[in-house]
N, C-alpha and C positions, 0 to 999 in steps of 0.2 A: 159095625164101623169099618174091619177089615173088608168086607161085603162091598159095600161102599165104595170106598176107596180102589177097591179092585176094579170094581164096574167105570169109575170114571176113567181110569186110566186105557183101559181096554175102549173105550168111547173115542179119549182123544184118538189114539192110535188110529183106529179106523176113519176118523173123520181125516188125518194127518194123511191114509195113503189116499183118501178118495180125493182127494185136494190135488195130489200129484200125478191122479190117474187121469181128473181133470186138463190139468194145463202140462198137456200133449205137444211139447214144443219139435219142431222138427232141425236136425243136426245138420242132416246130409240129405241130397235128393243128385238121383242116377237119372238123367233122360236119356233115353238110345230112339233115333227114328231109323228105320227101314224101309221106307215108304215109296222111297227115289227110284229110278228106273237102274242104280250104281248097282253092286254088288256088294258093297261093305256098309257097314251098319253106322251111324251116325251117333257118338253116345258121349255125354256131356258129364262131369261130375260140380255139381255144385256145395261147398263146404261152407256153412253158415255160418261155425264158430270160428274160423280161419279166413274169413271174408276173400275165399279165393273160385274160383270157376276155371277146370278142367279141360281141354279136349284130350278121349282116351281113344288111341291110336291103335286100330282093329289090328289084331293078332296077324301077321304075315311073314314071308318068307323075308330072312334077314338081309337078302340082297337087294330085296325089295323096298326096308324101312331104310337100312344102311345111317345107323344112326340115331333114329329118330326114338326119342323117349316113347315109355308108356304111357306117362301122363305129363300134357304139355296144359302151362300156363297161359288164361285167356287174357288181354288187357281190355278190363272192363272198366269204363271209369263211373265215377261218386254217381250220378243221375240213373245210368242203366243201373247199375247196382243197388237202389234207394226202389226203382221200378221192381229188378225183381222179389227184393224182400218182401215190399208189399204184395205181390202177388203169391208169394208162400204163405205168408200169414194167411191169406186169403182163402188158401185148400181147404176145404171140406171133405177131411179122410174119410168119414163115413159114408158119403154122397160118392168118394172116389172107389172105394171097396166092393162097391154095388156095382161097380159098372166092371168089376175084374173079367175078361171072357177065358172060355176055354180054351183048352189048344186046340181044337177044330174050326176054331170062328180064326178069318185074317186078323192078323196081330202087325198093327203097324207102328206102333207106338210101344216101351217098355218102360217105366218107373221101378225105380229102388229109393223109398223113401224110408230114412234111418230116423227116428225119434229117441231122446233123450239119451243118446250113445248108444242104446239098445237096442229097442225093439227095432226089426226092419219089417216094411210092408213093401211086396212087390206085387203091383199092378202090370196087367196087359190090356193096352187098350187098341179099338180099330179108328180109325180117318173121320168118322160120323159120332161114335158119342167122346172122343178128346173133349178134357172140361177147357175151359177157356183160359182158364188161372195156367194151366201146363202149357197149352200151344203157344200162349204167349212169352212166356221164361222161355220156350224153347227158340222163338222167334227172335229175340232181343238176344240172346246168346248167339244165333247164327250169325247175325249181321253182325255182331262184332265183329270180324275176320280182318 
């Protein structure tokens, strides 16, 4: 009976993390483009539990920023915002994983996506396989200015 008893409890348990390994919800996502003919890097921070969007302000000389925060607030309103949810929902981590390139391939594109507080996955991607779900966030964030 103790047998038993043991076994089922050790069942749920495993069934309990596979559930939460399952529904791989995403916190935060980092987009940086480099892509522009500029010299400074392009890099967005989007916070999903904070319902807020980022611009993070490339490292420079202080005469240079003279002021300016590290991280400045976007005003995105309710429509853009409801846009890019759905297209986070949309990512396809494992489909994005596969496309990671080396540091010898051009790297135009950089992701920092954080799930469930924890895990972070950093993707590098080039101009040609960008998934469609990111160029778009990343497109609707620009034009907000």
């Amino acid at each position: 009976m103790r047998k038993l008893i043991l076994l089922t409890i050790i069942t749920l348990f495993q069934l309990a993390s596979y559930a939460q390994e399952k529904n791989r919800e995403i916190t935060k996502l980092f987009i940086a483009y480099k892509g522009d003919s500029t010299l400074f890097i392009e890099k967005y921070e989007i916070d999903v539990t904070e319902k807020q969007v980022y611009y993070i302000t490339p490292i420079m000389n202080y005469l240079d920023v003279q002021g300016q925060k590290y991280r400045t607030e976007r005003n995105i309103n309710k429509k853009e915002w409801n846009d890019i949810m759905t297209l986070i929902y949309a990512i396809d981590l494992k489909k994005i994983e596969s496309y990671n390139l080396a540091e010898s391939d051009k790297i135009d594109y950089f992701a920092q996506i954080t799930l469930n507080q924890s895990k972070t996955i950093e993707i590098k991607l080039s101009q040609e396989i960008m998934p469609v779900e990111l160029r778009k966030i990343f497109r609707i964030i620009r034009n907000g200015k």
